[in-house]
C-alpha positions in Angstrom: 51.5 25.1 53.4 50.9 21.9 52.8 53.8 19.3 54.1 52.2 16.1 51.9 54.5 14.1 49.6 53.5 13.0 46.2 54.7 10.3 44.6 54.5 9.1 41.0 54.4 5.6 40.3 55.8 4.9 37.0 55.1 1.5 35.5 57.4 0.7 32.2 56.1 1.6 29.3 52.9 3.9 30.1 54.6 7.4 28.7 55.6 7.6 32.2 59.0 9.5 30.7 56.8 12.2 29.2 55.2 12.7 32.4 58.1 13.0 34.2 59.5 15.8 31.6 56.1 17.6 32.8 57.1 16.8 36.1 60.6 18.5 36.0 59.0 21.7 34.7 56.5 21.9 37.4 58.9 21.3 40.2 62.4 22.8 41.3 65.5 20.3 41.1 65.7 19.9 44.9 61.8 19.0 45.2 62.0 15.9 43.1 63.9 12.7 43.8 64.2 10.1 41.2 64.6 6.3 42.9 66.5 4.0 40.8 65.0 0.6 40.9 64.2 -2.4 39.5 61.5 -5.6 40.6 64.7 -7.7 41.4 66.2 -5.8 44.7 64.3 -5.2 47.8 64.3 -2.1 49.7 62.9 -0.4 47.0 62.8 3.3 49.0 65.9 2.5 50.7 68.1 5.0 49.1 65.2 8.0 49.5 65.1 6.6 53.4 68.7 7.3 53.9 68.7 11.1 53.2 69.3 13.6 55.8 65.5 14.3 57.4 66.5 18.0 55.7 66.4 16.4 52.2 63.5 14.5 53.1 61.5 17.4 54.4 62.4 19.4 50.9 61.2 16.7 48.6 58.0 17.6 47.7 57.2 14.5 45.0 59.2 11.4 44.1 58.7 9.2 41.1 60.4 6.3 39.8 59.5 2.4 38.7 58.3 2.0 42.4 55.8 -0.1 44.0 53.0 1.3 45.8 53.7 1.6 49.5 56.0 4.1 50.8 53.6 5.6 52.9 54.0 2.7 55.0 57.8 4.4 55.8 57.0 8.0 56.3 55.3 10.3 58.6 54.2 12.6 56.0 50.8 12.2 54.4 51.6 10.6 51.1 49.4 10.8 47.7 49.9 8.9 44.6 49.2 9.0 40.7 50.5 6.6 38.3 49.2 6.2 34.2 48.3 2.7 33.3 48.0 1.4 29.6 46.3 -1.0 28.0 47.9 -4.5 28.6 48.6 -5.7 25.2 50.0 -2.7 24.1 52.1 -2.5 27.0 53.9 -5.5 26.9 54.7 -5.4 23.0 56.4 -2.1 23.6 58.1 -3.2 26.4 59.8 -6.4 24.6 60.6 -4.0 21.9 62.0 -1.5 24.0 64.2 -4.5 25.5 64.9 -5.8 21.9 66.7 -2.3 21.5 69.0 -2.2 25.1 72.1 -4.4 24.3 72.5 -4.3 28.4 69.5 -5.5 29.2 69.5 -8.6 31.4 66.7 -10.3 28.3 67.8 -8.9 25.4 69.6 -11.5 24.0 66.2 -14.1 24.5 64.1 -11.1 23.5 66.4 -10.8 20.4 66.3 -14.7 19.5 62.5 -15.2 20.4 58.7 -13.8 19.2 57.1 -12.5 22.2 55.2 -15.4 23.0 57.7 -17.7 23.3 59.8 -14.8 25.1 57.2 -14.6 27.8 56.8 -18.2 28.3 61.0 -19.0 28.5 61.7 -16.0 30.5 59.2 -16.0 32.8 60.1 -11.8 33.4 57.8 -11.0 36.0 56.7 -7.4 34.7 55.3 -9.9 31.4 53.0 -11.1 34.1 50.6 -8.9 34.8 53.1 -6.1 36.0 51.2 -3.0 36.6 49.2 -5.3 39.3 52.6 -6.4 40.5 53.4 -2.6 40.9 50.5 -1.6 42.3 50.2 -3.6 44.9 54.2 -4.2 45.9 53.8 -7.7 45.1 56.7 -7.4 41.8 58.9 -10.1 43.4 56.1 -13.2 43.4 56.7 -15.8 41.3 55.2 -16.1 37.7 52.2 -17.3 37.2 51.4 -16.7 40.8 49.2 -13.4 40.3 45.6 -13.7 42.2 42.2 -12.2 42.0 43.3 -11.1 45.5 45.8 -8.9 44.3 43.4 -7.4 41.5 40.9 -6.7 44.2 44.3 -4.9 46.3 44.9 -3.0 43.6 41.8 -1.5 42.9 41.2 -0.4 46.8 44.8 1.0 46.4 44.2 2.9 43.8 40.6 4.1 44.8 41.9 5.2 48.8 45.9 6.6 47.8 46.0 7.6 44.5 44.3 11.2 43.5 45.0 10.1 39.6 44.9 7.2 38.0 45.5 8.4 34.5 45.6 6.2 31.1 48.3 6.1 28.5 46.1 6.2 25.5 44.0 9.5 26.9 47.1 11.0 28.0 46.2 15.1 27.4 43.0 14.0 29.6 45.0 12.5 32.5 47.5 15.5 32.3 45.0 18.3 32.3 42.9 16.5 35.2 46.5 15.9 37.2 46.6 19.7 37.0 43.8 20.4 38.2 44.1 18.3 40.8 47.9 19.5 42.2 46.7 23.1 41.5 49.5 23.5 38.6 50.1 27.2 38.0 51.8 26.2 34.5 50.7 24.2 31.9 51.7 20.6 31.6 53.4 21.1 28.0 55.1 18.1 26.5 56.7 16.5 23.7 56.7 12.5 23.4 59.6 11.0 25.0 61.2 7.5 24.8 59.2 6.3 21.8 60.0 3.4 19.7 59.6 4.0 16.1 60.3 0.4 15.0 57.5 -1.5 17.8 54.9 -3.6 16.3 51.1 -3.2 17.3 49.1 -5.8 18.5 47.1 -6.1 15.1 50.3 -7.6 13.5 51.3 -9.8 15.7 50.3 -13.6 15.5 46.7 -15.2 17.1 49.1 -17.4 19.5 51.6 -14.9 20.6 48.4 -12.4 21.5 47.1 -15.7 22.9 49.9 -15.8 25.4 50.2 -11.8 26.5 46.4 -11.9 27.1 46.9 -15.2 29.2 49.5 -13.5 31.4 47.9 -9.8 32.0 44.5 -11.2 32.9 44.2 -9.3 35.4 45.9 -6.1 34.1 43.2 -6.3 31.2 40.6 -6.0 34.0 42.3 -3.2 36.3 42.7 -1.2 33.0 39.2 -1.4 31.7 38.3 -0.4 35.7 40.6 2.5 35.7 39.6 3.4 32.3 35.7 3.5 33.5 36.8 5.5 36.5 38.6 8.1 34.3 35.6 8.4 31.8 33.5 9.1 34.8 35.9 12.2 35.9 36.2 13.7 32.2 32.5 13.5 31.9 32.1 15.1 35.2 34.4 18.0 34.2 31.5 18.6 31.6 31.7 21.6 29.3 34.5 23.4 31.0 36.9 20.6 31.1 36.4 20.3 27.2 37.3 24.0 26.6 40.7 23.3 29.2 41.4 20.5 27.1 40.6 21.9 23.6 43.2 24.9 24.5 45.4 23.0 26.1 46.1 20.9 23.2 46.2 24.2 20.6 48.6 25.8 23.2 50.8 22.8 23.3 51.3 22.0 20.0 52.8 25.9 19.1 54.9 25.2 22.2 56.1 21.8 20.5 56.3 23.5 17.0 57.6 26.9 18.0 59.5 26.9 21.2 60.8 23.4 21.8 60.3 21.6 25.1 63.1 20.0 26.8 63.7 19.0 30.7 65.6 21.2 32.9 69.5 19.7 33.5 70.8 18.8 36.4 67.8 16.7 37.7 69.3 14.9 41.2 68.6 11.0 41.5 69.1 8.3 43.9 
């Protein structure tokens, strides 16, 4: 039996929640450990480095808003997956999701600003090209501070470690292909989680403030459209039989949605 660890990179706002609902019906409670974290503390895998080597040995995949590179820590063979969204998107979402969490270190800016001026005045570092930040474990450089370098890190990380690089807006794709690829005896059934209902799309928002988000994810623009290539290239590859999976996958998981309800086991353990 296989001994490797998988780990599941969430970046913020890529329906990373709904996968990790999928995740807790494909995995018993004591194989999954959440890390807590955030881009402002170091020792990001500190608290799943601390266990007992028992508890260690159990986990079979980890997932959390973690930077790439625990691999580095462990002695187990280690593979990753993450979703990554379209730029834009991603960062209007996000300040709307803070707009909406009174406790949020921003909030009050993100309440009193538009996003472009919240981007600029903050300086919040995940608003600057933060799923290249993530990707490479570079979240704690300074804005602005982002380099071709690290774009060119990320892709080779993501090309040698990850065995899915999956994409918010084909979501069903990347699910049915992470099957696949984990050997998943069950479906990956889902219902949308963590969705804001009152977020603005990129269309409505002014020329300037798009101006700005474009400015700062530069380089996330260009890892997406990469990424997006790369998973193009797998769905076509899957060919006819791949359509048929997804085609009944889809019909099977909205009567699950509509008939039976889908919710995550309780009880889930966390660092």
């Amino acid at each position: 039996m296989s001994n490797e660890l998988l780990v599941f990179i969430h970046i913020p706002k890529t329906a990373g929640s709904t996968l990790r609902a999928i995740l807790g019906r494909q995995y018993h409670n004591q194989e999954i450990f959440h890390i807590h974290w955030n881009f402002d503390r170091k020792d990001p895998f500190a608290s799943f480095l601390k266990l007992p080597q028992e508890r260690q040995n159990k986990t079979k995949i980890i997932y959390g808003h973690i930077p790439f590179g625990l691999h580095e820590y462990v002695k187990r063979s280690v593979l990753y997956f993450t979703l990554l969204r379209d730029p834009v998107e991603r960062a209007i979402s996000h300040y709307y999701h803070i707009r909406k969490l009174p406790n949020h270190f921003y909030h009050r800016m993100a309440v009193e600003m538009d996003i472009g001026e919240f981007i600029v005045k903050s300086r919040f570092r995940d608003f600057d090209n933060g799923q290249v930040r993530q990707l490479t474990g570079t979240g704690m450089l300074p804005f602005g501070q982002c380099s071709e370098e690290l774009l060119l890190q990320a892709m080779t990380h993501l090309q040698n470690h990850f065995c899915l690089v999956g994409l918010q807006e084909r979501f069903d794709e990347s699910v049915v292909l992470l099957r696949r690829r984990l050997h998943w005896k069950k479906p990956p059934l889902y219902r949308r989680r963590n969705v804001n209902p009152w977020r603005r799309h990129a269309p409505s928002l002014s020329s300037e403030a798009l101006a700005i988000i474009e400015a700062h994810n530069e380089l996330d623009r260009r890892l997406y459209e990469w990424a997006a290539a790369r998973l193009t290239e797998a769905i076509d590859h899957g060919g006819f039989g791949f359509a048929l999976e997804l085609q009944a996958f889809r019909r099977l998981n909205r009567l699950a949605s509509t008939l039976i309800g889908l919710r995550p086991r309780p009880g889930r353990r966390s660092a």
